[in-house]
ZAZA-520174 format. One record per residue (C-alpha): residue number from 0; residue in three letters; x, y, z. Coordinates in Angstrom, 3 decimals, decimal comma. Each point is the difference from the previous one (the first is absolute). Example, Ala and Ser with C-alpha at 12.3 -4.5 7.8 and 13.67 -1.06 7.14 Angstrom:
<0; 'ALA'; <12,300; -4,500; 7,800>>
<1; 'SER'; <1,370; 3,440; -0,660>>
//
This chain:
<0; 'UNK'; <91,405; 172,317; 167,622>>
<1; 'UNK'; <0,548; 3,674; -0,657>>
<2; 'UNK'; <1,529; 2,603; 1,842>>
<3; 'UNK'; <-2,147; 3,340; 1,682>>
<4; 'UNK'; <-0,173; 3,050; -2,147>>
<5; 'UNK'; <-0,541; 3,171; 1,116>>
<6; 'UNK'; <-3,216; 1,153; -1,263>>
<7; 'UNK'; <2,171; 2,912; -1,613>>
<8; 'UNK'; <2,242; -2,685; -1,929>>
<9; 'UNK'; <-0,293; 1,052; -3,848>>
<10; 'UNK'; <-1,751; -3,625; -0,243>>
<11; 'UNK'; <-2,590; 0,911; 2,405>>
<12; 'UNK'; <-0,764; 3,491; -1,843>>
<13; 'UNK'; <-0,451; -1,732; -3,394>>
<14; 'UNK'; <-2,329; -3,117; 1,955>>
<15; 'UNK'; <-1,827; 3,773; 1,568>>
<16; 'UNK'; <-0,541; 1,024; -3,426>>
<17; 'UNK'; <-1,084; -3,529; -1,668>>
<18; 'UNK'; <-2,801; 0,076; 2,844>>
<19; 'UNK'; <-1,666; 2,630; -1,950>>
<20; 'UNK'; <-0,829; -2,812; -2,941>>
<21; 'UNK'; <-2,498; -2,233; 1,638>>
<22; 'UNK'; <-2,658; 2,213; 0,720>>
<23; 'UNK'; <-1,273; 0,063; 4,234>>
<24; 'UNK'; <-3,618; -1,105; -1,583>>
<25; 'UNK'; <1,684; -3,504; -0,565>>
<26; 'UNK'; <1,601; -0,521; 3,586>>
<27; 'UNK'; <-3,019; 1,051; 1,486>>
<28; 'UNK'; <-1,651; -2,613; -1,727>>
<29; 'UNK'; <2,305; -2,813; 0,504>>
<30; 'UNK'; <-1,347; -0,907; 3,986>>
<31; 'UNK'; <-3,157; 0,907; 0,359>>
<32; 'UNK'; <-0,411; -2,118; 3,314>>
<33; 'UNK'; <2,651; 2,369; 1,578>>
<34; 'UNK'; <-0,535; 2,257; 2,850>>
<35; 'UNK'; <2,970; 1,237; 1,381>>
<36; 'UNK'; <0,432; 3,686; -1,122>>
<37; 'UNK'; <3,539; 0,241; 0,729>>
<38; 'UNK'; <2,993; -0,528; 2,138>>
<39; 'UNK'; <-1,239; 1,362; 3,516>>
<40; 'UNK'; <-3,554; -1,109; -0,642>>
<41; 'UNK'; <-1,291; -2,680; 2,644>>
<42; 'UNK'; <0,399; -3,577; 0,553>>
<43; 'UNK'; <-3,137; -0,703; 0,611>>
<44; 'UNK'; <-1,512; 0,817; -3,421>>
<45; 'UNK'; <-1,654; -3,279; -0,635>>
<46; 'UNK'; <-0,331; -2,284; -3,553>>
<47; 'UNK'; <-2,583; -2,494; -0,954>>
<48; 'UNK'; <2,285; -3,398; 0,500>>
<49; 'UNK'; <-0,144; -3,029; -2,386>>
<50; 'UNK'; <0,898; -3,152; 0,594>>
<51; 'UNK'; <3,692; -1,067; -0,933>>
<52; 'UNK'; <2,399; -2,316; 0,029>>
<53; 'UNK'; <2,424; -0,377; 2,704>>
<54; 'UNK'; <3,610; 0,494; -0,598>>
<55; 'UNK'; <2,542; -2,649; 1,553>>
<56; 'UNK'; <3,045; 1,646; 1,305>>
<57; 'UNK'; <1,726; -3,542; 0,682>>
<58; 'UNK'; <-0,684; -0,676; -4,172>>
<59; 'UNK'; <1,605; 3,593; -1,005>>
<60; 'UNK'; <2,934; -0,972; 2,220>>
<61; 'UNK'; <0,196; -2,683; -2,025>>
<62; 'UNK'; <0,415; 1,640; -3,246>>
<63; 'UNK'; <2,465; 2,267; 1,403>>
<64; 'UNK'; <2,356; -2,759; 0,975>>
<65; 'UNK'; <-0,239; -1,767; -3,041>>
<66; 'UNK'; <0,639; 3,094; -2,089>>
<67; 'UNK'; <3,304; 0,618; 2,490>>
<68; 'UNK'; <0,725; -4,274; -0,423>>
<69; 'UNK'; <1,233; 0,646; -3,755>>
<70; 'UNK'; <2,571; 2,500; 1,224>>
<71; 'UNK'; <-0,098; 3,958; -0,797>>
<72; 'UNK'; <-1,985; 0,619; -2,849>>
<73; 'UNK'; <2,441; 2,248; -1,769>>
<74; 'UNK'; <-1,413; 0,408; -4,099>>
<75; 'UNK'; <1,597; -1,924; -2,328>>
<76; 'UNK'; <1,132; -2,570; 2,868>>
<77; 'UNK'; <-1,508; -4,169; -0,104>>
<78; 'UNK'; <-1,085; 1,011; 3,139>>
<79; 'UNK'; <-2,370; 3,029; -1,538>>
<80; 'UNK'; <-0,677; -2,557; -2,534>>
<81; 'UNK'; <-1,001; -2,756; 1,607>>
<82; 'UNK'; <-2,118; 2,739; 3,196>>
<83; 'UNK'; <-1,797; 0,886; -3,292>>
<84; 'UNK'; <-1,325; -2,983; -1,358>>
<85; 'UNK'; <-0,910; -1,318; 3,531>>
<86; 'UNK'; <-2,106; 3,251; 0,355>>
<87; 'UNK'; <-2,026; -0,753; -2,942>>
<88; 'UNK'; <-0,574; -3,676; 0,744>>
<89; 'UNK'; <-1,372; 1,067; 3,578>>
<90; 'UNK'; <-2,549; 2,507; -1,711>>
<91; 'UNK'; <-0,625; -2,315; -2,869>>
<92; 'UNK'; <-0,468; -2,735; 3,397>>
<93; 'UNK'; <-2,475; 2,225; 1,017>>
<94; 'UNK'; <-2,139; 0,764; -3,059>>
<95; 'UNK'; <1,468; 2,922; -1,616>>
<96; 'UNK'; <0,491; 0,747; -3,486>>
<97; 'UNK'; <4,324; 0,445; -0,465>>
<98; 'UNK'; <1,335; 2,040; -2,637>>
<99; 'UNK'; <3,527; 1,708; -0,350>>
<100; 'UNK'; <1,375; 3,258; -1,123>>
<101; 'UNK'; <3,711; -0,283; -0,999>>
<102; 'UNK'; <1,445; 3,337; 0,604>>
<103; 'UNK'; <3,728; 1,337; -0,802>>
<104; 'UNK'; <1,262; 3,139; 1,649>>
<105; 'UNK'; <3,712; 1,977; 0,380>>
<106; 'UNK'; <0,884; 0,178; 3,626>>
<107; 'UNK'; <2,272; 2,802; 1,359>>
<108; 'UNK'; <3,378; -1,527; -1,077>>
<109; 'UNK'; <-1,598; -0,957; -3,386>>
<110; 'UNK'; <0,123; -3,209; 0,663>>
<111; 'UNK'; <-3,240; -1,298; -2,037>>
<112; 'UNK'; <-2,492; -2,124; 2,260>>
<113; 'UNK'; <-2,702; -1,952; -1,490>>
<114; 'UNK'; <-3,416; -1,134; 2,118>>
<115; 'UNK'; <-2,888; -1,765; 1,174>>
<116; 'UNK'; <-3,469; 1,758; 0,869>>
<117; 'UNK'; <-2,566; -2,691; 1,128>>
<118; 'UNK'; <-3,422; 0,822; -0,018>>
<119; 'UNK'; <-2,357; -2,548; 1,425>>
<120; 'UNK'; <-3,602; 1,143; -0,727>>
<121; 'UNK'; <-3,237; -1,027; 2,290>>
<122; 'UNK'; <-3,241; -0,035; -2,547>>
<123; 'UNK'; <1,963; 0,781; -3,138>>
<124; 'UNK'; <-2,784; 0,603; -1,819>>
<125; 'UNK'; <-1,976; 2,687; 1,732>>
<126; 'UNK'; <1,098; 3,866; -1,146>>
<127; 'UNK'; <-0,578; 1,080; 3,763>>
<128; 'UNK'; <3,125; -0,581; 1,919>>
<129; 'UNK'; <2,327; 0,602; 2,534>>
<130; 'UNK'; <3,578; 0,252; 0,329>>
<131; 'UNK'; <2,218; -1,237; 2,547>>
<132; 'UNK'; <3,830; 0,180; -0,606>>
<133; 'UNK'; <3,395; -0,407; 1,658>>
<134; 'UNK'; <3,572; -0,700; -1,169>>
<135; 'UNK'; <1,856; -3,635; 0,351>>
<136; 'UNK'; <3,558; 1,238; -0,962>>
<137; 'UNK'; <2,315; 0,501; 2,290>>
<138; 'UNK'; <2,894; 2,389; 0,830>>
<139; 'UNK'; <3,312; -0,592; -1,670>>
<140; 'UNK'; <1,725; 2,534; 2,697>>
<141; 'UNK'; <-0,276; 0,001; 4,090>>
<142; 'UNK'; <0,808; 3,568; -0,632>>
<143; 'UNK'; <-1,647; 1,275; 3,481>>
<144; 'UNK'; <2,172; -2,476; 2,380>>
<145; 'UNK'; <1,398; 1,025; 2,917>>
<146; 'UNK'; <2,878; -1,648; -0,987>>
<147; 'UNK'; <2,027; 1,333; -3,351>>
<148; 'UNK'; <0,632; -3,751; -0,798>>
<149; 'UNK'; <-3,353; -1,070; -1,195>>
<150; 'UNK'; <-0,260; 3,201; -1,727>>
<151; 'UNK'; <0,347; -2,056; -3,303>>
<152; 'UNK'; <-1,905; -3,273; 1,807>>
<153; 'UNK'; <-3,159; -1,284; -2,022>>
<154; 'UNK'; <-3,320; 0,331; 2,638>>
<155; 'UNK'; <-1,483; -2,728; 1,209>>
<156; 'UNK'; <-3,082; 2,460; -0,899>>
<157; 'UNK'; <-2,871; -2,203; 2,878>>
<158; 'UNK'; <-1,838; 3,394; -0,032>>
<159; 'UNK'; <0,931; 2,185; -2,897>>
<160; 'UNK'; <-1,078; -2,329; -2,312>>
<161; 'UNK'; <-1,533; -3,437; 1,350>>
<162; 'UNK'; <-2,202; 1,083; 2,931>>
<163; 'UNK'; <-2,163; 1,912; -2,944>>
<164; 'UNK'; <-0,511; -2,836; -2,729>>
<165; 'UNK'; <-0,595; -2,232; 3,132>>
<166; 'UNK'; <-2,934; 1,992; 1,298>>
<167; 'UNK'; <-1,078; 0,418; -3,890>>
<168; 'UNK'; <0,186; -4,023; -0,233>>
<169; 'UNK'; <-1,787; -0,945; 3,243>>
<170; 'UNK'; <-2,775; 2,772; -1,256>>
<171; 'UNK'; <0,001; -2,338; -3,007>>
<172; 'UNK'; <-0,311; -3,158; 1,959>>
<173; 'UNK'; <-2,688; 0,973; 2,159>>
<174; 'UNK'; <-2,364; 1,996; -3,019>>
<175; 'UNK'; <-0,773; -3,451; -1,442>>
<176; 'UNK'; <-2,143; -0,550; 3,362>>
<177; 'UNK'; <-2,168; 2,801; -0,963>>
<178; 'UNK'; <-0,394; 0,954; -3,327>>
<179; 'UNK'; <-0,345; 3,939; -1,430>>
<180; 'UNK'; <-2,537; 1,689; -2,379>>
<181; 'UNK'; <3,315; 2,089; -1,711>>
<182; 'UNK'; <3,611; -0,928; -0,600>>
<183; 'UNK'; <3,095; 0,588; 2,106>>
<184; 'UNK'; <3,607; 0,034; -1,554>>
<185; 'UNK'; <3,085; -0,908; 1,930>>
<186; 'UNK'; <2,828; 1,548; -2,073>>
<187; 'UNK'; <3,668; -0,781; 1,289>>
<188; 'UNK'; <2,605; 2,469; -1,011>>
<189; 'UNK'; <3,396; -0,799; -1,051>>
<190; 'UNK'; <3,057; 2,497; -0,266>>
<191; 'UNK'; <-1,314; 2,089; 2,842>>
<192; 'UNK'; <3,029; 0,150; 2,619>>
<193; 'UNK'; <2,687; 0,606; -2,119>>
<194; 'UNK'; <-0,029; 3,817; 0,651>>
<195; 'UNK'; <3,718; 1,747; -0,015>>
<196; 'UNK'; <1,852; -1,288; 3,228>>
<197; 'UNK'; <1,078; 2,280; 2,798>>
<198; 'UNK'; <3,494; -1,043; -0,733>>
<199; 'UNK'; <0,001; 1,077; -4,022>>
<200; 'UNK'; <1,917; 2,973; -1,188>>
<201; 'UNK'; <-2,220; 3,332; -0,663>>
<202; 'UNK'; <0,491; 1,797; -3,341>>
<203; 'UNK'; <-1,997; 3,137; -1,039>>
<204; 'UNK'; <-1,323; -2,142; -3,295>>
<205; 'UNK'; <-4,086; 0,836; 0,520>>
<206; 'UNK'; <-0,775; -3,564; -0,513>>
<207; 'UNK'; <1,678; -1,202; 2,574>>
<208; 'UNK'; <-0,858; 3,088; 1,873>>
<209; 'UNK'; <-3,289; -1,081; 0,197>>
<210; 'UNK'; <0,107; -3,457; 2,146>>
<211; 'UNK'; <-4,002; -0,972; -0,797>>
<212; 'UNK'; <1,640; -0,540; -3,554>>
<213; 'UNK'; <1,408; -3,579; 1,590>>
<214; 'UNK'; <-2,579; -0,978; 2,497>>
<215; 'UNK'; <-3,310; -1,897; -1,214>>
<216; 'UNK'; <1,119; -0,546; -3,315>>
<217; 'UNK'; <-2,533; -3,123; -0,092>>
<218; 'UNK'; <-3,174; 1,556; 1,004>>
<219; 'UNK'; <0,677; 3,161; -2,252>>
<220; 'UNK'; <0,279; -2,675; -2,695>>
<221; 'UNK'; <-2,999; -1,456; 1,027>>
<222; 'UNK'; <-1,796; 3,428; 0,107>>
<223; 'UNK'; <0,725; 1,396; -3,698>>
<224; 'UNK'; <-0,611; -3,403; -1,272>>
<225; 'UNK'; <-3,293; 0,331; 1,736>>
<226; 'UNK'; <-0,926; 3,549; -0,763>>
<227; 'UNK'; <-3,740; -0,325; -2,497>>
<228; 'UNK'; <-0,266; -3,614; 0,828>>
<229; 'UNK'; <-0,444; -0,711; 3,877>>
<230; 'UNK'; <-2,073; 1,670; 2,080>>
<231; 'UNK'; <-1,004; -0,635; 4,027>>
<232; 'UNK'; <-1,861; 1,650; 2,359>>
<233; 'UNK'; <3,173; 0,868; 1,988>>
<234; 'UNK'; <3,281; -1,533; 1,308>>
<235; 'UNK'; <1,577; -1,163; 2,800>>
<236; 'UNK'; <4,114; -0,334; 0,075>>
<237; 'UNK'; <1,207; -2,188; 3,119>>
<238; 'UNK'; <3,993; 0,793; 0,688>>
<239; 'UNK'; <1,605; -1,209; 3,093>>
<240; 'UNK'; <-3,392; -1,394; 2,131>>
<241; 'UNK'; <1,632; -2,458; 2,319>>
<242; 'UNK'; <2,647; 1,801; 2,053>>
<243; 'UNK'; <-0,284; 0,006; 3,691>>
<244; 'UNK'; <-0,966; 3,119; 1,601>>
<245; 'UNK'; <-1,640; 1,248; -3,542>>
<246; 'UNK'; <-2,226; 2,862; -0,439>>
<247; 'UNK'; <-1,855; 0,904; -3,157>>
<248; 'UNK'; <-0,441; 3,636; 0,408>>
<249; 'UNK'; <-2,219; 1,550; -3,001>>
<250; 'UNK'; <2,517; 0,728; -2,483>>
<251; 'UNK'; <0,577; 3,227; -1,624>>
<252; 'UNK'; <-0,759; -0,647; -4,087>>
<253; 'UNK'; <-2,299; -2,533; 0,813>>
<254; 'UNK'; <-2,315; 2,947; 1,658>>
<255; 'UNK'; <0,433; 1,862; -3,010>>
<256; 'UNK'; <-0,916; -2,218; -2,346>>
<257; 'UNK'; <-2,415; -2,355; 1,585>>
<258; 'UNK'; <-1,408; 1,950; 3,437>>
<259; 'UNK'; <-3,156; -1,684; 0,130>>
<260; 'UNK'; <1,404; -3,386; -0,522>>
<261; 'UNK'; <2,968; 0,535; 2,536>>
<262; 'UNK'; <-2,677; 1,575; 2,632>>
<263; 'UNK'; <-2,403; -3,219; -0,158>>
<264; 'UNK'; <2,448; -2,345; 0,333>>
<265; 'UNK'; <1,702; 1,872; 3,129>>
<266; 'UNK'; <-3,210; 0,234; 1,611>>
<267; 'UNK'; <-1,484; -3,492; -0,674>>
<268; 'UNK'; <3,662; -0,900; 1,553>>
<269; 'UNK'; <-1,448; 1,184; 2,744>>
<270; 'UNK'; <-3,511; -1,144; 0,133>>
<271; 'UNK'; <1,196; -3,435; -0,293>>
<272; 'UNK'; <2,630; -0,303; 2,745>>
<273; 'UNK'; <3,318; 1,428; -1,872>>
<274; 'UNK'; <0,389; 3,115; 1,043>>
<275; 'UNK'; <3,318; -0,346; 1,559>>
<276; 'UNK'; <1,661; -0,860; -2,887>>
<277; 'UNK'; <-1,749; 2,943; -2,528>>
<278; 'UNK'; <-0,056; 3,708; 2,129>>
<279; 'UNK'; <-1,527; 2,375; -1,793>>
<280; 'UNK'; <2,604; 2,340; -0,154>>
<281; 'UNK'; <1,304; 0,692; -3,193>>
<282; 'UNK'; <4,003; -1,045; -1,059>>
<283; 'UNK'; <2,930; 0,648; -2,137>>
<284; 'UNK'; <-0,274; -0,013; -3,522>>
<285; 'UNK'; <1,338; -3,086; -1,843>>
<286; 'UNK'; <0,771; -0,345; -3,484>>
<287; 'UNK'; <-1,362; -3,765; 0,151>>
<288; 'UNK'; <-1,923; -2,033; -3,099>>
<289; 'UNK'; <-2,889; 1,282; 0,430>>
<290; 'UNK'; <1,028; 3,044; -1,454>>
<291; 'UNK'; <0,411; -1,314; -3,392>>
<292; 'UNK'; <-3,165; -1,328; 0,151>>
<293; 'UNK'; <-1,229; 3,578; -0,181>>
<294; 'UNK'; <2,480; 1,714; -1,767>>
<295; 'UNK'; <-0,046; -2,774; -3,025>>
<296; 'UNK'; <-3,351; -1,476; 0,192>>
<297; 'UNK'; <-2,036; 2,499; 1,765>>
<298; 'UNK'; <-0,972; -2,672; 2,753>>
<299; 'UNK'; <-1,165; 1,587; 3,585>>
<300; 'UNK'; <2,773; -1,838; 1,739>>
<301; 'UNK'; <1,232; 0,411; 3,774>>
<302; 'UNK'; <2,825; -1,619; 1,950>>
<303; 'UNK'; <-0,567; -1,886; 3,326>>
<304; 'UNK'; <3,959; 0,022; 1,087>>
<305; 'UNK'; <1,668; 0,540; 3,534>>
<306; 'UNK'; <0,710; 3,447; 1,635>>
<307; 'UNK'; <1,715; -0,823; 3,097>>
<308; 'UNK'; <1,462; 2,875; 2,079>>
<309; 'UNK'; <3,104; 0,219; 2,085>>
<310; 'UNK'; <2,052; -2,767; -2,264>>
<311; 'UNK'; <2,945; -0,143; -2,593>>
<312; 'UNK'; <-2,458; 0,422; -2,654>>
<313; 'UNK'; <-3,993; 1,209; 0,317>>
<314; 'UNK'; <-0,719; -3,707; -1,952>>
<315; 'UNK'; <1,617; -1,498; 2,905>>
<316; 'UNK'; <3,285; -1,643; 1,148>>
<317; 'UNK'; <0,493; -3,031; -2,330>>
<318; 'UNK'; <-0,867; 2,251; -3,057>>
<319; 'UNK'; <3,077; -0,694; -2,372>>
<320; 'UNK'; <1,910; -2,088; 2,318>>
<321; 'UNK'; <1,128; -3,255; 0,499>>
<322; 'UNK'; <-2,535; -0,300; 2,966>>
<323; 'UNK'; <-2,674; 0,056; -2,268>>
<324; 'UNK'; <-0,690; -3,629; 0,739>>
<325; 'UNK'; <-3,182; -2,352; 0,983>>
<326; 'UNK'; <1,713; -0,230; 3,537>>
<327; 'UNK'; <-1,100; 4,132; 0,090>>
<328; 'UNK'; <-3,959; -0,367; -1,322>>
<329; 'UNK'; <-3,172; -0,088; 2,012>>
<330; 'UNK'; <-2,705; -2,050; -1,391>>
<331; 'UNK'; <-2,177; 2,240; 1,776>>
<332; 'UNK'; <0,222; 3,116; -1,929>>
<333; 'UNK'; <-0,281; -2,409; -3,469>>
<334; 'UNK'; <-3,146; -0,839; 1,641>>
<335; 'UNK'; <-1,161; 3,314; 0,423>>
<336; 'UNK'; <0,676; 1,599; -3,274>>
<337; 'UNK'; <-1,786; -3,116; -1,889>>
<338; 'UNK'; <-3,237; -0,178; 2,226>>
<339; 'UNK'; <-0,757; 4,097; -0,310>>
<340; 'UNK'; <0,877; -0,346; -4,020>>
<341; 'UNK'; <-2,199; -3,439; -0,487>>
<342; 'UNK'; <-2,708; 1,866; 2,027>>
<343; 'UNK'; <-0,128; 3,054; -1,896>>
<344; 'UNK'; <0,101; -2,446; -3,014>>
<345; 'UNK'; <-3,182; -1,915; 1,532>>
<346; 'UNK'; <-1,453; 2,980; 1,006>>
<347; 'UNK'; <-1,042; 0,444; -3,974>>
<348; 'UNK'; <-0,753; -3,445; -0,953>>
<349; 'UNK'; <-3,733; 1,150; 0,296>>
//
């Protein structure tokens, strides 16, 4: 998971000016279904509701331990390894088509990393889809501990990492109970937490200057090789959506590059009983994998990740820490991000 940026960061100006390449005719095509306007607009706007699966928040915990049972899932560990190949057997369980991506990338230190995207695709054969992503590395550095001696710690990584593929897999699991009339993608990013640690020296060298340079190396992968030969309706990138306490505020480039998708979702949130857990107030800006998405492969792409106020870090406390464990995830707020996404799913199948 990525740090904030300040919406004046010379990553966030060049994102600003990228936003001018989609043209607004195509976002406001994307939803049509949606109603909400904008941030302060009412609650009680009202959409149509489909039937849908339900989401099992016991089953995501699940998936979340056994992602955390083979260890941290540092890249280029057994444990990454082994986390990846179980990941495609459960969506493979579940009636997905599995390919791979193998990806190679130069992290900060120029030490050369090499990768796994898995994409596990629902109705391979229909051009209409939908994308659903998250990342399934985890960090090699517990650089936000309280305590200087984890600083160089691996991270357990229960939220930053696992509590995202799990509520992608028990989406999975549950979708073969009702089946869709377009295709959904579940793409799992590799290489996306290996940003520059607190702890690492500064230079003034302009590529390391830049720290997005060495965060989600494995979705921008994904995204150029992408570019003129994927398309969806939209996506949605899950980071971090198990933590207790969590709030999913609307996040900053997401409402600039995908307003009417972020605005339906946050109300529907609503409609259906989850408002607590998405205010419609909008958040920091976070330079997450959903923004290569757009930059790369011109995908309307939002982020549903935590902005938690009045804690060590806005993502919340375990974020980059050795806390970061299943002990410190509610099942609850899996549940609630993967019922309002499978109903806005459902609310299509028409």
């Amino acid at each position: 998971m990525t740090p904030q940026y300040n919406i004046h960061h010379p990553v966030a100006r060049r994102l600003r000016w990228l936003l001018w390449i989609v043209p607004t005719a195509m976002l406001a095509l994307l939803m049509p279904s949606c109603k909400g306007g904008s941030t302060g607009s009412s609650s009680s706007d009202t959409i149509a509701l489909q039937p849908a699966p339900q989401f099992s928040a016991d089953s995501a915990m699940s998936y979340v331990q056994a992602q955390c049972d083979f260890g941290p899932r540092a890249p280029m560990t057994a444990a990454h390894e082994l986390c990846g190949a179980w990941i495609q057997r459960q969506f493979s369980r579940f009636g997905a088509a599995v390919a791979t991506q193998h990806i190679e990338v130069t992290g900060f230190d120029s030490t050369a990393y090499t990768g796994t995207n898995i994409m596990a695709s629902i109705n391979p054969e229909m051009t209409d889809r939908v994308l659903i992503s998250a990342h399934y590395d985890s960090r090699l550095w517990a650089d936000n501990d309280a305590d200087a001696a984890h600083h160089h710690t691996p991270v357990m990584a229960a939220n930053d990492g696992a509590s995202g593929i799990a509520v992608m897999l028990e989406m999975a699991r549950v979708m073969q109970q009702m089946p869709l009339a377009f295709g959904v993608d579940f793409v799992c990013f590799d290489l996306e937490d290996q940003g520059i640690p607190q702890w690492a020296d500064s230079d003034d060298d302009s590529d390391k200057a830049d720290p997005y340079n060495y965060w989600c190396m494995g979705s921008r992968k994904w995204a150029e090789q992408a570019y003129g030969h994927y398309h969806a309706r939209y996506a949605v990138n899950l980071d971090m959506v198990g933590g207790r306490g969590a709030k999913f505020a609307m996040e900053s480039y997401s409402m600039q590059i995908a307003r009417p998708v972020v605005d339906m979702i946050w109300h529907l949130a609503h409609q259906i009983g989850y408002g607590d857990y998405f205010p419609l107030t909008e958040g920091g800006a976070v330079m997450d994998d959903h923004v290569p998405l757009y930059q790369y492969a011109h995908i309307a792409a939002l982020d549903i990740v935590p902005h938690v106020e009045g804690q060590r870090s806005s993502f919340g406390s375990t974020w980059h820490t050795v806390n970061d464990t299943p002990a410190n995830i509610d099942p609850a707020v899996m549940k609630a991000v993967g019922q309002v996404l499978l109903q806005v799913i459902y609310n299509d199948n028409k």
